[in-house]
C-alpha positions as CSV (number, residue, x, y, z in Angstrom):
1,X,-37.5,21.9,-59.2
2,X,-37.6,23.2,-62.7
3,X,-40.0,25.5,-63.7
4,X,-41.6,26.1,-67.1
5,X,-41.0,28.9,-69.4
6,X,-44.9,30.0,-68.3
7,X,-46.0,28.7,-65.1
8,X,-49.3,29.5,-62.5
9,X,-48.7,30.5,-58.6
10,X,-50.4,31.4,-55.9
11,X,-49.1,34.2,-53.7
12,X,-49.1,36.9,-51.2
13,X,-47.6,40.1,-52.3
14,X,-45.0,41.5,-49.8
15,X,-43.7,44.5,-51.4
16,X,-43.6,46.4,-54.7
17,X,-41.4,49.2,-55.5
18,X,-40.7,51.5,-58.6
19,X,-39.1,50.4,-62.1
20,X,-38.8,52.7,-64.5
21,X,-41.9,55.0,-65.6
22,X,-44.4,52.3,-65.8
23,X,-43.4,49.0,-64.0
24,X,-43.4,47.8,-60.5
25,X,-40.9,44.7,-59.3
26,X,-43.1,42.9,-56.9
27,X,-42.1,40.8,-54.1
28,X,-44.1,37.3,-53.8
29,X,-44.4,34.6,-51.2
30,X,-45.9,31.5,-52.7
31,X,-46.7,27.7,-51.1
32,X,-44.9,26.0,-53.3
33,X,-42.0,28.0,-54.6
34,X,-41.3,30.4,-51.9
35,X,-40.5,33.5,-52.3
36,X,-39.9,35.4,-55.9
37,X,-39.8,38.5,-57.9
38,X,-41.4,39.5,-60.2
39,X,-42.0,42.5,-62.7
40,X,-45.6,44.0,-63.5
41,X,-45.5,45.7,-66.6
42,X,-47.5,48.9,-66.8
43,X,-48.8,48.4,-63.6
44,X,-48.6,52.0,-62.6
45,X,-50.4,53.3,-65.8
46,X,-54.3,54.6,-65.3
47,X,-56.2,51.8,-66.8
48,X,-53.8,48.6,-66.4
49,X,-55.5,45.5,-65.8
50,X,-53.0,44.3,-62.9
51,X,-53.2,47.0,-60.6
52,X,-55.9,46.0,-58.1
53,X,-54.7,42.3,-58.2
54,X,-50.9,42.9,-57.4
55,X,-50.9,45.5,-53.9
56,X,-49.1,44.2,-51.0
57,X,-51.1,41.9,-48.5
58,X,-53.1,41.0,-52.3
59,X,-53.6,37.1,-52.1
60,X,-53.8,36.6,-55.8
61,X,-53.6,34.0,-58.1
62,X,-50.4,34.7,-60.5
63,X,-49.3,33.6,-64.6
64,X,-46.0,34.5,-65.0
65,X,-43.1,34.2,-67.5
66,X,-39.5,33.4,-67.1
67,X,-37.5,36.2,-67.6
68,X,-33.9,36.6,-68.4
69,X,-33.3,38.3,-65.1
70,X,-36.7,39.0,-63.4
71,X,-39.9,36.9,-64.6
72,X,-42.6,38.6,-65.6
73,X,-46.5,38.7,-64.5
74,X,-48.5,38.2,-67.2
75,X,-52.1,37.6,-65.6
76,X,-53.3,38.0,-62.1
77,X,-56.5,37.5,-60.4
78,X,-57.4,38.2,-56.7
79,X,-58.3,35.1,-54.6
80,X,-58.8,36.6,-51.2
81,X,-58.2,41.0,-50.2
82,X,-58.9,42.3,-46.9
83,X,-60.4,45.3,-47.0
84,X,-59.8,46.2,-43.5
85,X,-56.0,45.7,-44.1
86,X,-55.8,48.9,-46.1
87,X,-57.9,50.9,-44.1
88,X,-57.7,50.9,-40.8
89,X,-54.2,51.6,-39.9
90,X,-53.7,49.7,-36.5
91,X,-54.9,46.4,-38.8
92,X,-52.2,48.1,-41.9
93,X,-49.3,48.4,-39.6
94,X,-49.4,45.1,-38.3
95,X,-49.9,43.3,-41.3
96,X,-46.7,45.3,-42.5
97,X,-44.5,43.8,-40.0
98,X,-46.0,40.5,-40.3
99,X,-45.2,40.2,-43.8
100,X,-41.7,42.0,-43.3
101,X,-40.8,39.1,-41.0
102,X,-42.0,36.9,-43.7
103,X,-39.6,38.6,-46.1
104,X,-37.2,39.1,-44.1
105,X,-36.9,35.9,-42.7
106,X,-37.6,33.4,-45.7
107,X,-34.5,32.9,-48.5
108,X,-35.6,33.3,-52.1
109,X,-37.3,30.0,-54.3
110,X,-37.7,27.9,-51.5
111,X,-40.5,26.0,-50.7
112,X,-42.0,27.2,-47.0
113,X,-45.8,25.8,-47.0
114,X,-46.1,26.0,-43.2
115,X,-44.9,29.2,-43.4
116,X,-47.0,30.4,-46.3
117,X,-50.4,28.6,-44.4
118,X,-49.1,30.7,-41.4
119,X,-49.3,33.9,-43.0
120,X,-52.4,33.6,-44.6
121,X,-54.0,32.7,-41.9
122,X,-52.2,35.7,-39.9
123,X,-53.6,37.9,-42.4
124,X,-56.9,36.7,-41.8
125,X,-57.3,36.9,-38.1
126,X,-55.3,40.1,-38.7
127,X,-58.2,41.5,-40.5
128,X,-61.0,40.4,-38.1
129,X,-59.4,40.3,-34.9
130,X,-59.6,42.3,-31.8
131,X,-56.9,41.2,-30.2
132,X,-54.1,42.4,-32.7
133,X,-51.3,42.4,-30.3
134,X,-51.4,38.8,-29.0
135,X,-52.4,37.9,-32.8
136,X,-48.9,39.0,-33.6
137,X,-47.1,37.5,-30.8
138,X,-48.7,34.1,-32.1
139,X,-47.0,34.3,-35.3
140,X,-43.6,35.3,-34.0
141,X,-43.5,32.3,-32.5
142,X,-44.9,30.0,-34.6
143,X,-43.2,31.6,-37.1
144,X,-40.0,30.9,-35.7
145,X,-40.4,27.7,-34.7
146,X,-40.9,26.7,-38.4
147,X,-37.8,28.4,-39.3
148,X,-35.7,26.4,-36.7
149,X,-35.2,29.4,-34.5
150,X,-37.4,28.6,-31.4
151,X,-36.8,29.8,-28.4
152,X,-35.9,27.7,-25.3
153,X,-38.9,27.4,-22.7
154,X,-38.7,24.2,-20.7
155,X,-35.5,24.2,-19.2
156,X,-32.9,26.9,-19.1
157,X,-30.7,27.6,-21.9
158,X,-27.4,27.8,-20.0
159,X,-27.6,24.9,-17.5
160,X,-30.8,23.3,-18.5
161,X,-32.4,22.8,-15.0
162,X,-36.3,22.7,-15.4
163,X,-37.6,26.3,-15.0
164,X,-39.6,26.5,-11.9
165,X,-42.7,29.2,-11.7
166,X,-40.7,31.9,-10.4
167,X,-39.1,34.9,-12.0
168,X,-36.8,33.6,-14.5
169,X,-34.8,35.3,-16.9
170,X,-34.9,36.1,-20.7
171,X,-31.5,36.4,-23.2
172,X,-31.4,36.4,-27.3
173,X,-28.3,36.3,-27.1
174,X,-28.4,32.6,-25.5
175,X,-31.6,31.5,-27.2
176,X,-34.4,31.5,-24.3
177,X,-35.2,31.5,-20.6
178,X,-32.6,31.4,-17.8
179,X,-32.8,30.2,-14.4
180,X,-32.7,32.7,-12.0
181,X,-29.3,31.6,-10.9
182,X,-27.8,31.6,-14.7
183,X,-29.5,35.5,-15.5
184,X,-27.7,36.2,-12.4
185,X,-24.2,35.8,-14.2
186,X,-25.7,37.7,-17.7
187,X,-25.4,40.8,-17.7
188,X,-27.8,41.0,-21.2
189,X,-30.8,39.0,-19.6
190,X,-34.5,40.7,-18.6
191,X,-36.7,39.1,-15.6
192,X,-39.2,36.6,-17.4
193,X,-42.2,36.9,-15.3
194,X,-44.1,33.7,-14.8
195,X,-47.3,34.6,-16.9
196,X,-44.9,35.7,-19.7
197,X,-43.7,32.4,-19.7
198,X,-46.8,31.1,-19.8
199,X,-47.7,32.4,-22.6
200,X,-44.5,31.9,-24.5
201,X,-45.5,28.4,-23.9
202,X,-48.9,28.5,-24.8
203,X,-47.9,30.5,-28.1
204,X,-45.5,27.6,-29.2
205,X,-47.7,24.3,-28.5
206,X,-51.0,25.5,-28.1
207,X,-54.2,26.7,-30.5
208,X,-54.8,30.3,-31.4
209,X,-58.3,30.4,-29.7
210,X,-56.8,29.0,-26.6
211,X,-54.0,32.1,-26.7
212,X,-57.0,34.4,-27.0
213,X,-59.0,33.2,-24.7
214,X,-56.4,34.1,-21.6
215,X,-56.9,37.5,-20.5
216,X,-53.5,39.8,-20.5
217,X,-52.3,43.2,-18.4
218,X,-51.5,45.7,-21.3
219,X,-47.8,45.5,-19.3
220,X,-47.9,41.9,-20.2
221,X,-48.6,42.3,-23.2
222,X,-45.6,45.1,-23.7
223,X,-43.4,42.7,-21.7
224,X,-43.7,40.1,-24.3
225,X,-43.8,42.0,-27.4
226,X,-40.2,43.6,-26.0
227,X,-39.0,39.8,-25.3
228,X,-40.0,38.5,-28.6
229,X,-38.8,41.4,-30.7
230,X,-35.3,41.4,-29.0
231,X,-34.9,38.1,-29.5
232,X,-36.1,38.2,-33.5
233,X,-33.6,41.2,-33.8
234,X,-30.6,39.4,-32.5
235,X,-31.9,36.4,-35.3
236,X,-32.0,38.6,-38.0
237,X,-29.1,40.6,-37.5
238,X,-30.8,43.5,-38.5
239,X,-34.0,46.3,-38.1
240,X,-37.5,45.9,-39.1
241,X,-38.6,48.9,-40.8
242,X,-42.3,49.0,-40.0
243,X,-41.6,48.7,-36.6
244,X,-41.3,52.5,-36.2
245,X,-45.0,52.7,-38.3
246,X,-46.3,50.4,-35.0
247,X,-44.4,53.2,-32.4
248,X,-45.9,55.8,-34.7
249,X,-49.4,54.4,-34.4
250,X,-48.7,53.8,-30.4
251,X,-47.4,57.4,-30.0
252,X,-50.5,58.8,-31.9
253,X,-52.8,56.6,-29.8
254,X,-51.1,57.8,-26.2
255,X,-49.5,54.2,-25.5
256,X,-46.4,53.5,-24.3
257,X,-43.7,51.9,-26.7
258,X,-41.9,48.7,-26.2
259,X,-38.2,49.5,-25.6
């Protein structure tokens, strides 16, 4: 795709971070072109225009400039904020990792409108929400279903007999639920209780609403978070900083953390 020497995007800010006294690089994820960077001149000076319209978790509308190295913002205007994002921390921190995963997970200037719909919407019911938890679990999965990494949930990964309703077994490292006889023989593999794989299931095929609507245990809900984050750990190959914001947030509110 080639792009102008002046072009117009939509986008999500991810990140920003320093350049020099005055400028910020920021970190976009757009429908059409992916994700990009981009530098905001004087956006850290008192009275710049930018400033409000470029923050991370900002869905703004973008004019930018191609740059030798970096293009260059040269107009923004906020579509959609979400004030409860930025200030109510459990909403913050989970928004954080949401869009960490979206960075982390999604190469650079390539096209990803599922994924961009995705987050938007995660953003949304991120900042409205009661349910934050099971919110999140939803985009993990969806999330990595678009990005070719779904887990296994019908049949088991290593022999692929149909998983009865019984305690199964859960492995990253194989890519999904084992029978009971194959977690037997690894080592590496959690029990899978059956309403865990329920919802796994219902997280892949079926509606938000209909994942809200299904009452969870809080130890369910820890049980799953710990399955899906093992597993997107062993995808990425690597940590997810705001993850220790989350345990921060957990600690402070007297809840157990997901080990």
């Amino acid at each position: 795709m080639t792009i102008p020497k002046v072009y117009k995007t939509s986008g999500i800010v991810l990140r920003q971070r320093r350049l020099g006294e005055a400028d910020k690089i920021l970190t976009i994820f757009t429908p059409n072109l992916g994700k990009l960077d981009a530098v905001a001149k004087g956006v850290r000076r008192p009275r710049s225009k930018l400033a409000g319209h470029v923050e991370p978790l900002t869905y703004t509308s973008f004019m930018l400039a191609r740059g030798r190295e970096l293009d260059i913002v040269t107009q923004a205007q906020t579509i959609e904020v979400f004030p409860t994002l930025r200030e109510e921390l459990e909403r913050t921190g989970r928004a954080l990792y949401a869009a960490e995963l979206v960075d982390r997970f999604t190469p650079e200037r390539q096209e990803s409108v599922q994924v961009f719909r995705l987050f938007l919407e995660t953003l949304r019911r991120l900042a409205t929400e009661e349910r934050l938890d099971i919110t999140l679990r939803f985009f993990e999965m969806r999330l990595l279903g678009h990005l070719g990494y779904q887990p296994q949930t019908e049949e088991c990964v290593v022999c692929g007999a149909t998983l009865e309703p019984v305690t199964n077994g859960w492995s990253a490292e194989s890519g999904g639920v084992l029978c009971p006889a194959c977690a037997r023989n690894a080592p590496m593999s959690r029990p899978l209780s059956v309403n865990a794989l329920k919802m796994m299931r219902l997280f892949q095929k079926g509606d938000f609403a209909a994942a809200t609507r299904v009452r969870t245990e809080p130890s369910l809900e820890a049980d799953l978070e710990r399955h899906l984050r093992e597993y997107i750990l062993y995808v990425l190959e690597r940590d997810i900083r705001s993850t220790r914001f989350l345990e921060t947030l957990r600690q402070t509110a007297g809840r157990s953390t997901p080990v």
